[in-house]
C-alpha positions as CSV (number, residue, x, y, z in Angstrom):
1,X,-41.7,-44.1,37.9
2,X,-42.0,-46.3,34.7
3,X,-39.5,-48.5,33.8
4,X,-36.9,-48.1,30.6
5,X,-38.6,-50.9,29.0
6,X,-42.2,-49.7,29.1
7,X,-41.1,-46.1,27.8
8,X,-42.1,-45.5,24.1
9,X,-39.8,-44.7,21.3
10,X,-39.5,-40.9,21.4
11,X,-39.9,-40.9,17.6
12,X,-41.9,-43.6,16.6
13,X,-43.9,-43.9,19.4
14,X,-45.3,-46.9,18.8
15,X,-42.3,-49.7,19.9
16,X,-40.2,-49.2,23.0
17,X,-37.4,-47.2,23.6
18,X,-34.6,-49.2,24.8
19,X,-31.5,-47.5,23.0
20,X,-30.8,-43.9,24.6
21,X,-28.8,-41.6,22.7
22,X,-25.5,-39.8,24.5
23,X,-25.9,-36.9,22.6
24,X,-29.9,-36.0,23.1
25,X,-30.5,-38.5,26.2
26,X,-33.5,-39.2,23.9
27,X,-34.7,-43.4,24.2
28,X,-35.5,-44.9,20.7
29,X,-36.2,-47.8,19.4
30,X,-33.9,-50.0,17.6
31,X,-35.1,-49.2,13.9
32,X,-35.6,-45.5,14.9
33,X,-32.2,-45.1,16.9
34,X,-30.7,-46.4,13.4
35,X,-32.4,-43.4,11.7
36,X,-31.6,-41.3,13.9
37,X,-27.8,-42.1,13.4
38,X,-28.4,-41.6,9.7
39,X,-30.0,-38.5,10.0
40,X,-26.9,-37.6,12.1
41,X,-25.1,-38.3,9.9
42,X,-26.4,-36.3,7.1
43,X,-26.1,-33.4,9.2
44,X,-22.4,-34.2,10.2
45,X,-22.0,-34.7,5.8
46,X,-23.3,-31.3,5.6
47,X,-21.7,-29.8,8.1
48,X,-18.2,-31.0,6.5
49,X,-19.8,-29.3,2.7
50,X,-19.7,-25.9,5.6
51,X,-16.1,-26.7,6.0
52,X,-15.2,-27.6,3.1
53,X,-16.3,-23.9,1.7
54,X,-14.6,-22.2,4.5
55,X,-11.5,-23.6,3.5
56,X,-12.1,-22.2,0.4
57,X,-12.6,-19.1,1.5
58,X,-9.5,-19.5,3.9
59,X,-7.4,-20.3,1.0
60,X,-8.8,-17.1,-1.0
61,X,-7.9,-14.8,1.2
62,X,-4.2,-16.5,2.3
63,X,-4.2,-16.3,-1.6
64,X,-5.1,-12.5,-1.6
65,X,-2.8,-11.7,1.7
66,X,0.4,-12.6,-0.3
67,X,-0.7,-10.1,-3.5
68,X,-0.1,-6.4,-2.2
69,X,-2.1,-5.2,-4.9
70,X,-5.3,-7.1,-3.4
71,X,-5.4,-6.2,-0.1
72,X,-7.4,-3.0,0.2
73,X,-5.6,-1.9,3.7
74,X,-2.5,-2.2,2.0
75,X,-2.9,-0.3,-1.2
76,X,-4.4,2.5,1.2
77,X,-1.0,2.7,3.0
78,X,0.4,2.8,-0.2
79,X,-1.6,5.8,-1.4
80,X,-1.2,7.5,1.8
81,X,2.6,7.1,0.8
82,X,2.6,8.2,-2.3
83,X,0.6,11.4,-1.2
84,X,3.0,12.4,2.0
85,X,6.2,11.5,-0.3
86,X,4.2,14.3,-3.1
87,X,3.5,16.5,-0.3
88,X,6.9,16.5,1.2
89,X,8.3,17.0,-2.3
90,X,6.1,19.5,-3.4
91,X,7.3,21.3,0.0
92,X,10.9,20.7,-0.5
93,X,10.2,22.3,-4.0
94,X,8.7,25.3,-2.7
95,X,12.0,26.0,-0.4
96,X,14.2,25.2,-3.2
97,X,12.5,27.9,-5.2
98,X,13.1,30.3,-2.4
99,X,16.2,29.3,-2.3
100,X,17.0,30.5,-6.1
101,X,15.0,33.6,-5.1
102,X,16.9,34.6,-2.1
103,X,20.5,34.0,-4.3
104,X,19.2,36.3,-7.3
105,X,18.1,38.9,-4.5
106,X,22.0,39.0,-3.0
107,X,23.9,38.4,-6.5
108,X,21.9,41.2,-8.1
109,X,22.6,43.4,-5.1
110,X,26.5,42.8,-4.9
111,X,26.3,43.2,-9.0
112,X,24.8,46.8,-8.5
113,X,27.7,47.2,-5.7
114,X,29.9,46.5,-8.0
115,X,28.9,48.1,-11.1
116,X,28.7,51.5,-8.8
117,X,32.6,50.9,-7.5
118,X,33.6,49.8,-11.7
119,X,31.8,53.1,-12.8
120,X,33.5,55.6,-10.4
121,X,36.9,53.8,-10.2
122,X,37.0,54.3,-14.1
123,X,35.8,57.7,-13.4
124,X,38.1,58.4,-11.2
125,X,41.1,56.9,-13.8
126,X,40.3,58.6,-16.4
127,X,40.2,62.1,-14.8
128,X,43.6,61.3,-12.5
129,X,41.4,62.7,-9.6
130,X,42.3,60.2,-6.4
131,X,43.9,60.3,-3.4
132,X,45.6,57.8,-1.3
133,X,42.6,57.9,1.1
134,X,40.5,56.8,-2.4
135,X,42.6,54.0,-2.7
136,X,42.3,52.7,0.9
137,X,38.3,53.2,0.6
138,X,37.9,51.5,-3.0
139,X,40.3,48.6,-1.8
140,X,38.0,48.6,1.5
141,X,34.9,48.2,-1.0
142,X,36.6,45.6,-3.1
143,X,37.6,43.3,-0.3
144,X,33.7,43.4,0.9
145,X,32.4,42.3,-2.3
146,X,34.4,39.8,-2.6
147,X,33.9,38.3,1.0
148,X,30.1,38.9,0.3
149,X,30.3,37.2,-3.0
150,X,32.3,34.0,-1.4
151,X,29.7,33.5,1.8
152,X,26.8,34.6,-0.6
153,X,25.0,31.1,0.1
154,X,26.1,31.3,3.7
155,X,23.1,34.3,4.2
156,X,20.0,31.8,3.5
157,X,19.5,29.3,6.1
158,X,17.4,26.4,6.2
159,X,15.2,26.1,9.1
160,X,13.7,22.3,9.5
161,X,13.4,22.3,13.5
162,X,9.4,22.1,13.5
163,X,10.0,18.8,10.7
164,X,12.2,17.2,13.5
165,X,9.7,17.5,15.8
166,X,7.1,15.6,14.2
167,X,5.8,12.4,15.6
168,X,6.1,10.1,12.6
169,X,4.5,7.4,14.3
170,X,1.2,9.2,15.1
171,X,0.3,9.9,11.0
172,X,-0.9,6.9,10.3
173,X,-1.9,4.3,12.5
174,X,-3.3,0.6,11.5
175,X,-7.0,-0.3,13.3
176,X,-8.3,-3.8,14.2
177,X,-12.2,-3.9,14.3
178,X,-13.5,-6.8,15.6
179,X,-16.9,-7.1,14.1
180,X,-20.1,-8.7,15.7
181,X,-20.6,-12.5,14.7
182,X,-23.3,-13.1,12.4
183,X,-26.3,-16.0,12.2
184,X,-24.6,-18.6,10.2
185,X,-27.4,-18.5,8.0
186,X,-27.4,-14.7,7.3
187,X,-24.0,-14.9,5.8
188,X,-24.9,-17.4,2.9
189,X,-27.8,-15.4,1.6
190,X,-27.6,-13.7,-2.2
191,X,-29.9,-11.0,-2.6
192,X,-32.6,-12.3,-0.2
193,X,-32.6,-15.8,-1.8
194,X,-32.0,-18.9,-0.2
195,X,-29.6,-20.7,-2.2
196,X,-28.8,-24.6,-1.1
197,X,-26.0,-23.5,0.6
198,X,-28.7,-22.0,2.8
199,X,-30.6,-25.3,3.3
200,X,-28.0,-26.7,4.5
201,X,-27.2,-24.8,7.0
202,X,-31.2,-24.4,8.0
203,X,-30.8,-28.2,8.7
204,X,-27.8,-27.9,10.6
205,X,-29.0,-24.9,12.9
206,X,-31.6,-27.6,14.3
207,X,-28.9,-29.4,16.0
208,X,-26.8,-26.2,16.9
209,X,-26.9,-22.8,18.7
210,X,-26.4,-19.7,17.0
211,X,-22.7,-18.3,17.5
212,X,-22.6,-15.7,20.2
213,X,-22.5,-12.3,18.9
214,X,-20.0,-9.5,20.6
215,X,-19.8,-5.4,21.0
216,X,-17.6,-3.9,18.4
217,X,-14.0,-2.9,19.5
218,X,-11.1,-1.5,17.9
219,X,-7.6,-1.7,18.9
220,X,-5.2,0.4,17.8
221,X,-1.6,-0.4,16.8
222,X,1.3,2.4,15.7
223,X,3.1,1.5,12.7
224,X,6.1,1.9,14.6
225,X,7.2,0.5,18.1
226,X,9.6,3.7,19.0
227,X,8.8,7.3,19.1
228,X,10.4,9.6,16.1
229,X,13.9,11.2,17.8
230,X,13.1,15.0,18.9
C-alpha cells in the first residue's frame, strides 16, 4: 500500500497530498487544501443567504398568523360562522313566523266564539226570552273563553329536542396535512426560470443530499375537547 506521502493531491494532482480533510477524508495539497477551505466556505456564505431568506419567510408568516384577516383557514371558519349563525337565524325566523300564525289561527277562533255568544246573548236581551238554565250555559261559555283567551299562548309548543341532540363538535373540524418535502431547488424556481437564488442552491446541493420526502397524512383535530350535552 503506498504511503501518505507518495499519494497525489486529489485535486491538483500534480503535488502530494499530505493534508486530509475531516469532512471528505479527501488528501490535498497544502495550496489546494487552502482552496478547498475557501470553496467551503463559499458554500457555507451561501448557505447562510438560504437562511437568511427563510427567516424572512419565518417572519412573514409569524407576521401573517397574528392578522385574522390573513390567514385563509381562519377567515374560512369565520365564513362557516357567519353562514350556520344565518342559517340558525333564518330557522329561528321561520318558527317565529309560525308562531304569529298559530296565535292569529286561536285568537280569530275564540273572536268568532265570542261574537256568536255577544250576538245571541243580545238576542236573547232584547226579546226577554231566557231561562235560568240560559244563564248557567252562557256563564259556562264565558268562563271558557276567557280561560282559552288567558292560556292562548300556552297551546303552541316549541319542540327543539332534535337541536339538543346535535353533536356540535363534529360540524366543523380543523385538518393538519403534512405535505411531502420538496427538492430544495424546486421550491425557488419562478415560472421555470432559474433565478440566482437557484444557483445558489445548485452549488450547495453538491455538498448536500436532497431532504427526504414523506407519504401525505392528515390528522384530524375537533374544535372542541368535550362532546355537546345530550
Amino acid at each position: 500500500m503506498a504511503s501518505i506521502d507518495k499519494i497525489k493531491c486529489a485535486l491538483c494532482n500534480e503535488r502530494n497530498g499530505k493534508t486530509r480533510c475531516e469532512g471528505c477524508n479527501t488528501l490535498f495539497c497544502l495550496p489546494c487544501m487552502n482552496k478547498h477551505h475557501d470553496e467551503l466556505g463559499q458554500q457555507y456564505a451561501l448557505l447562510m443567504d438560504v437562511r437568511n431568506e427563510v427567516k424572512q419567510s419565518l417572519d412573514i408568516c409569524r407576521s401573517t398568523s397574528s392578522n385574522r384577516k390573513q390567514m385563509p383557514c381562519l377567515v374560512e371558519i369565520d365564513e362557516w360562522e357567519q353562514k350556520i349563525i344565518q342559517r340558525i337565524q333564518q330557522v329561528a325566523a321561520n318558527a317565529r313566523t309560525n308562531v304569529n300564525e298559530l296565535m292569529i289561527k286561536h285568537m280569530n277562533e275564540i273572536s268568532d266564539r265570542f261574537e256568536q255568544i255577544s250576538v245571541h246573548m243580545q238576542q236573547q236581551q232584547k226579546e226577554g226570552d231566557y231561562l235560568e238554565s240560559d244563564i248557567e250555559r252562557i256563564k259556562n261559555q264565558l268562563d271558557r273563553l276567557t280561560n282559552d283567551i288567558k292560556h292562548v299562548s300556552a297551546k303552541i309548543q316549541v319542540d327543539s329536542s332534535i337541536s339538543n341532540n346535535i353533536e356540535w363538535d363534529t360540524l366543523i373540524y380543523v385538518l393538519e396535512e403534512e405535505l411531502p418535502s420538496k427538492a430544495i431547488s424546486e421550491s425557488v424556481q419562478t415560472g421555470g426560470k432559474v433565478t440566482e437564488k437557484n444557483k445558489k442552491l445548485s452549488l450547495i446541493s453538491q455538498f448536500f443530499k436532497a431532504e427526504k420526502s414523506y407519504d401525505s397524512s392528515r390528522t384530524i383535530f375537533p374544535t372542541e375537547q368535550s362532546t355537546a350535552s345530550k
